[in-house]
C-alpha positions in Angstrom: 83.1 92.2 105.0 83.8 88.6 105.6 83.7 86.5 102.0 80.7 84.1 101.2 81.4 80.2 101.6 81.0 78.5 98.3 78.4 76.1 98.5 79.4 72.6 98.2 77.1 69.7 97.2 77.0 66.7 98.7 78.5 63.8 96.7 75.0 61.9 96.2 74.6 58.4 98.3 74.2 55.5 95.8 73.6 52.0 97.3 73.7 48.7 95.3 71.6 46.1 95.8 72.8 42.1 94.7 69.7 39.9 94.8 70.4 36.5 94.6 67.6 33.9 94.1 67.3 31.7 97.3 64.2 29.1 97.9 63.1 29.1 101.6 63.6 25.7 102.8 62.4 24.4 106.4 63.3 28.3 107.7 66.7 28.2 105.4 67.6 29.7 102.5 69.0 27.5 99.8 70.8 29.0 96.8 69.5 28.2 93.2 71.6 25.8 90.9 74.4 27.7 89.4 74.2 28.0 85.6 75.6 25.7 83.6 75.9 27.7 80.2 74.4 25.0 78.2 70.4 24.7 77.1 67.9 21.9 78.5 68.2 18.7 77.2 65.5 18.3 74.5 64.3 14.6 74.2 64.4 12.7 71.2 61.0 12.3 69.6 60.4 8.5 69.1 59.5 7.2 66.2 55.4 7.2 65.5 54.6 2.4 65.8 52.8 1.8 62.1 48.8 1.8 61.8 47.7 -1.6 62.7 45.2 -1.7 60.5 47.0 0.6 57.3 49.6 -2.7 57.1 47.0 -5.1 57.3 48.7 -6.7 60.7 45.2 -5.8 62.8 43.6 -8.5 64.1 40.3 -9.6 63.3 37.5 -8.5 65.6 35.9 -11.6 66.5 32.9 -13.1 64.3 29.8 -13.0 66.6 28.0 -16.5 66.3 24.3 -17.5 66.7 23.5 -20.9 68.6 21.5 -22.5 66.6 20.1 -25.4 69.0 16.9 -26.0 68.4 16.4 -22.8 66.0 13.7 -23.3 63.5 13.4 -21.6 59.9 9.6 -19.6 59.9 9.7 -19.2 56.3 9.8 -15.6 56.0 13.8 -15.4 56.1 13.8 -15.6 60.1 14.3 -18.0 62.7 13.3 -18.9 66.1 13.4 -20.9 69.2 10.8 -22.0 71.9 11.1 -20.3 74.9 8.1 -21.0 77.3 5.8 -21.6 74.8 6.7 -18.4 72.9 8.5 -17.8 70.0 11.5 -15.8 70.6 13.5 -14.9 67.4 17.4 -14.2 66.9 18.4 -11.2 65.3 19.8 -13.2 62.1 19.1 -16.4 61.1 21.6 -18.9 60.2 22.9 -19.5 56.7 22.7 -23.1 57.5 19.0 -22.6 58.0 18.1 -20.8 55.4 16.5 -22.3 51.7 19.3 -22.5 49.3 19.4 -20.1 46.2 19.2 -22.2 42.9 21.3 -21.0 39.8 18.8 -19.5 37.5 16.8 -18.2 39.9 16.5 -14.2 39.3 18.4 -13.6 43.3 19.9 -10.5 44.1 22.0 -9.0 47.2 20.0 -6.4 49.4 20.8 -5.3 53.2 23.3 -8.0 53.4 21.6 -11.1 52.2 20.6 -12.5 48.7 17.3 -12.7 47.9 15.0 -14.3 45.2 12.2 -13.1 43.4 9.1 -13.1 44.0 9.8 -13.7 47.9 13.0 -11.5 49.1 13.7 -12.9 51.7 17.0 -14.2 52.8 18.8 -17.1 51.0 21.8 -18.9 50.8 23.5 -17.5 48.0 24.0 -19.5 45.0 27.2 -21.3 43.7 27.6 -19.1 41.1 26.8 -15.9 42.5 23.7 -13.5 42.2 23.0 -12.8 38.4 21.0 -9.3 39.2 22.7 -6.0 40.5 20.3 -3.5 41.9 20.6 0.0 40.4 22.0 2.8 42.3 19.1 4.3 43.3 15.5 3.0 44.2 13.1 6.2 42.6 13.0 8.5 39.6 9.9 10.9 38.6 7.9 9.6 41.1 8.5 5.7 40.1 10.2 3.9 42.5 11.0 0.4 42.6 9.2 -2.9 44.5 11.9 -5.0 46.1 9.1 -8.3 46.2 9.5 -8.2 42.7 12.0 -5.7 40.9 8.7 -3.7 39.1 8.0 -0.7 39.4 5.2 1.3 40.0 4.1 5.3 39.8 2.3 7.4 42.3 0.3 10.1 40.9 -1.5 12.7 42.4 -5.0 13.6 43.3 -7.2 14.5 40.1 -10.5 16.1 39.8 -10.4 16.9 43.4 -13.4 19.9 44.0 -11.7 23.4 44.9 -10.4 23.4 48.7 -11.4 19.6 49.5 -8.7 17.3 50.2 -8.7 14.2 48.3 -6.8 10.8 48.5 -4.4 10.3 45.5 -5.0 7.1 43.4 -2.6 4.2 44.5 0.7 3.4 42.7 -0.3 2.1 39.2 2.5 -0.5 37.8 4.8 0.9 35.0 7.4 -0.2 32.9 10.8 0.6 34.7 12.9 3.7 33.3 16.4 2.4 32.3 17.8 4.6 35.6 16.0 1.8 37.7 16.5 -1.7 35.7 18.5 -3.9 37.6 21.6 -5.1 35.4 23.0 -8.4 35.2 26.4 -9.5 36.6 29.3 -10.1 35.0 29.2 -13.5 33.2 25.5 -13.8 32.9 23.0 -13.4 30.1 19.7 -12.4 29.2 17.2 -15.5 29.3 14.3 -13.6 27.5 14.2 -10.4 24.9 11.1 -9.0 24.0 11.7 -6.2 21.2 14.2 -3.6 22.9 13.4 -4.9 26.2 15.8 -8.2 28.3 14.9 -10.4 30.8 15.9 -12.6 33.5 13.4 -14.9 34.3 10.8 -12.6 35.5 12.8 -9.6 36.4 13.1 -7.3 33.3 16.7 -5.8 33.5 19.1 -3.3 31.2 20.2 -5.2 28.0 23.6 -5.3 27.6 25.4 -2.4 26.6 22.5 -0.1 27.7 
């Protein structure tokens, strides 16, 4: 009986691929850049230039100027020209055009200008600077406060109105000011008038000193 053949297997086939990075160029390949070992250049972060304006080296925005060629003063703190028979006003009128501020007078800074009591509207401001400082705020309790004078007056509502009718409140009645909104004076200036617990300047009641 002849013997059985081992069986022998086949020593398996193992094939190796080497890829190699190549960039197709006009129908050519071009091999990549060889490594170099060594990490990309970083660059060096440049130094931040200083804030203009945190140094105080910023320039100055211009000062926008009003011609004032034939510009006339209305009286009410604005000014205008002639312009085909028509009035036509500038946005701000002219310090040089405007009535000077006397020291004494009861003046006080507001929305960029001084103003006098009992007219605000703008002035020059005096030599010797505005004696009144407006308070912080401009109401309290329903009482608020009258620029054309520095008084005060109180709203209060409707009374004896019949059930479900709507009625029109009373108009602001004049009050004495609360101390939250007395004007107070500036540094350097006095009172020109106390009455009892109560200071004056000129007509303009304001805090006494130390209140």
């Amino acid at each position: 009986m002849p013997k059985a053949r081992a069986r022998r297997l086949a020593t398996p086939f193992v094939v190796t691929l080497a890829v190699s990075a190549c960039t197709r160029s006009g129908g050519t390949n071009t091999p990549g850049p060889a490594p170099t070992g060594t990490s990309p250049e970083v660059p060096t972060p440049t130094a931040t230039p200083p804030d203009p304006v945190a140094t105080g080296t910023a320039t100055p925005p211009p000062t926008s100027t009003v011609d004032t060629t034939d510009l006339v003063y209305d009286g009410t703190g604005s000014c205008y020209r002639m312009v085909d028979g028509k009035r036509s006003y500038v946005p701000a009128c002219p310090d040089e055009l405007l009535p000077a501020a006397k020291d004494g007078d009861p003046t006080f800074e507001y929305a960029g200008h001084c103003r006098t009591v009992p007219k605000p509207y703008p002035v020059r401001c005096p030599p010797g600077g505005t004696p009144l400082v407006l308070p912080a705020r401009s109401n309290a309790d329903n009482v608020f406060m009258n620029l054309a004078d520095l008084s005060c007056r109180k709203s209060f509502p409707a009374t004896h109105c019949p059930p479900g009718a709507s009625c029109n409140p009373p108009p602001p009645q004049p009050v004495p000011c609360p101390q939250a909104l007395l004007p107070s004076l500036a540094p350097g200036f006095s009172p020109t008038k106390r009455d009892g617990g109560r200071c004056y300047y000129g007509s303009v009641e304001v805090r006494c000193q130390g209140s």
